[in-house]
C-alpha positions in Angstrom: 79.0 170.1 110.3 82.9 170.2 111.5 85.2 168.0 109.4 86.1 164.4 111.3 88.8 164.1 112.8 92.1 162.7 110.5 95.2 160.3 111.5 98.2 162.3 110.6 99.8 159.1 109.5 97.5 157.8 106.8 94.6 160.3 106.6 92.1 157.9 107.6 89.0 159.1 109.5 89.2 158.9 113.6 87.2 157.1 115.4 85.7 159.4 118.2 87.5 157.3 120.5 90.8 157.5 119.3 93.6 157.1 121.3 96.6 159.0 120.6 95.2 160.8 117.8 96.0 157.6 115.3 93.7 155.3 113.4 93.6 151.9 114.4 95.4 150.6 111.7 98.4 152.7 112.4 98.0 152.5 116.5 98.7 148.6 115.9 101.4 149.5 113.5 103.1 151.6 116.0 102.8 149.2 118.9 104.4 146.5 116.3 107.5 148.2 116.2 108.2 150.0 119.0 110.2 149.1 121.5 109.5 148.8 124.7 110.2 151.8 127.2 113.3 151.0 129.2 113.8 152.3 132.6 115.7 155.1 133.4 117.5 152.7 136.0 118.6 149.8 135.2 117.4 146.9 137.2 120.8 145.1 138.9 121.6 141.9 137.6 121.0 138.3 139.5 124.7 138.5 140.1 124.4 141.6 141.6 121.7 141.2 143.4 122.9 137.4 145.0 126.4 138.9 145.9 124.3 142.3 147.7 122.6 139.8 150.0 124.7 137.4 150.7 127.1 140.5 151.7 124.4 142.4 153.5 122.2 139.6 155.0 125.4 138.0 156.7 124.8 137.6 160.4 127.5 140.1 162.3 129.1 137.3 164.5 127.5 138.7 167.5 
């Protein structure tokens, strides 16, 4: 029979469901202090985006 599966963090046995290769214990841990994933652009201000509209939703004068 294969050895089970260990969590390279704390050696604990893996569940056969485990996702990222990490225990629960040390899944939670990591989603504890992690940060959150930030976009690789940044979302424009409400400044921004107020002076874009009232700039671009003007009507022409026409």
């Amino acid at each position: 029979m294969p050895d089970a599966a260990r969590c390279p963090q704390c050696d604990a046995v893996l569940p056969a469901d485990s996702v990222e290769g990490l225990c629960p214990q040390c899944l939670l841990r990591l989603a504890m202090v992690t940060e959150p994933k930030v976009a690789d652009t940044p979302c424009p201000s409400a400044a921004v985006r107020k002076h874009h509209w009232s700039t671009s939703s003007a009507p022409t004068g026409s």
